[in-house]
N, C-alpha and C positions, 0 to 999 in steps of 0.2 A: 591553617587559618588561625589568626593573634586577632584578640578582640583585648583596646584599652581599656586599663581598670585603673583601681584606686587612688581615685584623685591624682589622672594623668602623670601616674610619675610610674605606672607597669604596663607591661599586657600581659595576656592568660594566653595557654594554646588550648586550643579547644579539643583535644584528645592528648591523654595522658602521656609522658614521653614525648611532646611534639609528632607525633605521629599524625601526617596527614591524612586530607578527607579528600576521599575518594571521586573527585570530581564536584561540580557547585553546588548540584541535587544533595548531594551527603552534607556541604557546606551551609546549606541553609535547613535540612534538617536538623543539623544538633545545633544551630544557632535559635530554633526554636525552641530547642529542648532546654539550652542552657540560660535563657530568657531569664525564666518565669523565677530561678533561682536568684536574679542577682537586685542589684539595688541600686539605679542609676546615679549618676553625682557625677559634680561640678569638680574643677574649672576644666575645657578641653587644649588639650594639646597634641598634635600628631608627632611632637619629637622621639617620645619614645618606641612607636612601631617604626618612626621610619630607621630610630640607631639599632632596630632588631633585626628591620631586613637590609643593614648597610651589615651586620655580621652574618649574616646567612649569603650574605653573596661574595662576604670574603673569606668563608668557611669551606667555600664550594670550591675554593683555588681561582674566584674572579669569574667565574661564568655568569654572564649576563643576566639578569633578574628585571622583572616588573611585579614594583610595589600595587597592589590594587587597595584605596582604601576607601571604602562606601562610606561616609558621612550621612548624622544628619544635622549638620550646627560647623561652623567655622570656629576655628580658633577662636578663645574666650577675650573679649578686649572690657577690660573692667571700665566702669563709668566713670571714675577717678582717673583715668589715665591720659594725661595730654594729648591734645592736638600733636602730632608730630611724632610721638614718643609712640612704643612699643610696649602692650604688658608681657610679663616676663613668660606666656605661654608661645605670645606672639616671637617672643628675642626666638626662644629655643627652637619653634617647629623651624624658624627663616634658619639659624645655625646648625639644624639637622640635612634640612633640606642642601645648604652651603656644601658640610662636608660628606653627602652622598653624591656628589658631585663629582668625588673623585675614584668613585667606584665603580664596578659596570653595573648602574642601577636606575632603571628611571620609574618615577612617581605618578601618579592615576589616578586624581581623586574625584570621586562622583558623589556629586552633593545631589541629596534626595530628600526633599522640602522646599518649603518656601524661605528657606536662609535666618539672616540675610548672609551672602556670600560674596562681597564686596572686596574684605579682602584677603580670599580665595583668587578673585581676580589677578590682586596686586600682584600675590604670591607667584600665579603664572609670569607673568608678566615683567617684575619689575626687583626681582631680588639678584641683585648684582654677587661680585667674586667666584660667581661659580664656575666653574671646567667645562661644563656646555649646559645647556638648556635642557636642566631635567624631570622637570614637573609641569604636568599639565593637569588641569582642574574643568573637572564636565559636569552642567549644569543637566541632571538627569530630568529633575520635573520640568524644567522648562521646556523641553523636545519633548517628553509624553504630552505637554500640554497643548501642542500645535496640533490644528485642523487639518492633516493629513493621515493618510492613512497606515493603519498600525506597523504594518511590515517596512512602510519607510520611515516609521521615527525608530522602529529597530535599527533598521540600516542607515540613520543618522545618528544615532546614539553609538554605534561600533566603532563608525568612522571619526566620530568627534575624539572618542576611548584613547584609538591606536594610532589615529593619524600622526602623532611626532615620535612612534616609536622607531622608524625608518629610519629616520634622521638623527636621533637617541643613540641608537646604534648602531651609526655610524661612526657618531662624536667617541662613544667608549673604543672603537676601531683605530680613529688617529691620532687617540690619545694614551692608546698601548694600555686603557688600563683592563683589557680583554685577559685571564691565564697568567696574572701576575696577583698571589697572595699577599696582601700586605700586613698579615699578624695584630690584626686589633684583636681587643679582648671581648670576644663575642657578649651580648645582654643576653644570658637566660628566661625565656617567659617563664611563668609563675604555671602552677597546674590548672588546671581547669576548678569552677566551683565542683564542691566535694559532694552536693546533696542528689544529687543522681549517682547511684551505685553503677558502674563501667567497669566490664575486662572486655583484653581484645587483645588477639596472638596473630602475626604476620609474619610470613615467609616468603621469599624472596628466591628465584631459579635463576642464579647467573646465567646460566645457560640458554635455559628456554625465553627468560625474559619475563616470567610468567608472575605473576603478583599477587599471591593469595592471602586471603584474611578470611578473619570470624570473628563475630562478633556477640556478645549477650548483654544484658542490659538488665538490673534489678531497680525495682523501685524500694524507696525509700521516702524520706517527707516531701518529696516534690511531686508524689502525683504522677510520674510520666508514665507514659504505656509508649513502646514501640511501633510503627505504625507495618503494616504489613508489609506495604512497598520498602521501607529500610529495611528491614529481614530481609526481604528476595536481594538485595544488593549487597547484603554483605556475604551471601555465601557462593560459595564459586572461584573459577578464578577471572581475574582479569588482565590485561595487561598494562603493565606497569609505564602510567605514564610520563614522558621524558621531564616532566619539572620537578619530580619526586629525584630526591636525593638518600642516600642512606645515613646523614649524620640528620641533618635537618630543615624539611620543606615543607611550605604549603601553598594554597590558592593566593595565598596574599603575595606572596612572591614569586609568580612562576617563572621558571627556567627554560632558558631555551636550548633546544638540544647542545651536548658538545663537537658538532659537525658544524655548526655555526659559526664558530670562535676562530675555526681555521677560512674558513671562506673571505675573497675580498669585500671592502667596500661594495665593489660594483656588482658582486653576484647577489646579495642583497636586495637589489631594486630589480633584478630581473626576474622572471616569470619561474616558478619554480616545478613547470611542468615539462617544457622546453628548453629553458635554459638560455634563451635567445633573446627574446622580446622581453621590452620593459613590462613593469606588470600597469594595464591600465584599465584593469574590471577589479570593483570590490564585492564581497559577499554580503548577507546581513551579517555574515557571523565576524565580519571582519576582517578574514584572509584575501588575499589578492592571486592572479594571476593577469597574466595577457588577456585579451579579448578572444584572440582567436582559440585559445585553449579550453577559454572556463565557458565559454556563451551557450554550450549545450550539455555542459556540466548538471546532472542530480541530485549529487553532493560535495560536497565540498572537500577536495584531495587532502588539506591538511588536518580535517578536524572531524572530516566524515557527516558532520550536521546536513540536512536538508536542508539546500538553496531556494529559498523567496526570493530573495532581493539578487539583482544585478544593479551595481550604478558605474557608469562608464566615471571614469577619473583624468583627467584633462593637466 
């Protein structure tokens, strides 16, 4: 997980080493924790996460990536800046956006406020030269804000997410640029802020697959206390999720497994229960299969979550 910093020209990882967090629950724990430390400021730009997770996906030897990046504010357009004209926050995210284009990496950005995110829109929309259509932009409040009910703004919130990621990865498929490194010079994130005292030791069972860590935590002038529920999660083992990498991974950029990369176009849209039927039920959580597979499904085969939502897909 990369959170931008100092005057939109870094990001920080948010554990020392780029060591990633242990699923979203760990991701918004130490986004809490790392809060209260920092000091918010102007102008914003997403160029520089997205040229961190264009080198995190060509670090991996081109294995497919989805950038997730939560906003709460659009690209900075100064009040001096022309009709027509672009300020230079706006040049850089359109020129990041451009040359991730040519990466296997598609973009996800969920704006969460009242904006304005106008143009967020454009961005979807309307930024030409690129290699395929790689970013899509989800307006979060405005679907919690609809008078329906909560499990279906989940499960229109998912679908709005992931719906071009099919088609995303596809385009990286006929455009070979799937398992082909192309030697840019990766952006290093900057450390995490210093004022929370952190160690943490991880090991890794090629064999078993098994993913252990431990964690301790000291305070210092920020006041934090560890919360009980992160204790019980950081000890134990778990297994090591497929978008963790051993150079460097996090939630912002998840990986899809390397069984993927060899499959065609067309196994992709089929049901990944069967193997037969297109897939046309989605989950809240997201994942798809066929109808006749998932309709009396629990949980969800690829993520394990408990199924609310079913929406038939047409």
């Amino acid at each position: 997980m990369l959170a931008a910093s100092t005057h939109d020209q870094e990001v920080f990882s948010f554990y020392p080493e780029n060591q990633p967090c242990n699923g979203f629950e760990e991701a918004l724990e130490r986004y809490r924790e790392i809060v209260p430390t920092l000091r918010l400021a102007g102008p914003t730009s997403f160029a520089p996460i997205i040229e961190t997770a264009i080198g995190i996906a060509d670090s991996t030897g081109g294995q497919y990536h989805v950038l997730l990046i939560i906003a709460d504010g659009q690209v900075t357009r100064s009040v001096d800046t022309q009709s027509g004209q672009l300020s230079p926050q706006e040049r850089g995210t359109i020129d990041a956006i451009v040359k991730a284009s040519h990466f296997p990496l598609s973009i996800v950005l969920v704006g969460v406020g009242d904006g304005p995110w106008d143009m967020m829109h454009k961005f979807d929309d309307n930024i030409p030269a690129r290699s395929f259509d790689n970013f899509q932009f989800v307006n979060f409040t405005e679907i919690m804000s609809k008078s329906i009910a909560a499990d279906r703004k989940e499960a229109e919130f998912a679908l709005s997410a992931l719906m071009e990621i099919p088609t995303q990865y596809k385009a990286t498929l006929d455009l070979q640029l799937l398992g082909r490194r192309q030697g840019i010079p990766p952006r290093v994130p900057l450390p995490p802020p210093t004022r929370t005292h952190y160690s943490r030791s991880t090991s890794f069972d090629q064999q078993s697959g098994v993913y252990s860590r431990s964690s301790s935590f000291g305070q210092q002038t920020s006041g934090f206390q560890q919360s009980d529920s992160f204790k019980q999660r950081q000890h134990g083992a778990t297994r090591r999720p497929d978008s963790y990498s051993s150079e460097s991974s996090q939630p912002a950029a998840s990986r899809i497994p390397d069984t993927y990369a060899s499959e065609s176009s067309e196994s992709t849209l089929s049901c990944a229960i069967c193997m037969d039927k297109s897939k046309d039920l989605a989950f809240g959580c997201g994942h798809q299969t066929c109808y006749d597979c998932g309709k009396n499904l629990v949980r969800c085969p690829m993520c394990q979550q408990h199924i609310t939502t079913r929406i038939r897909l047409y």
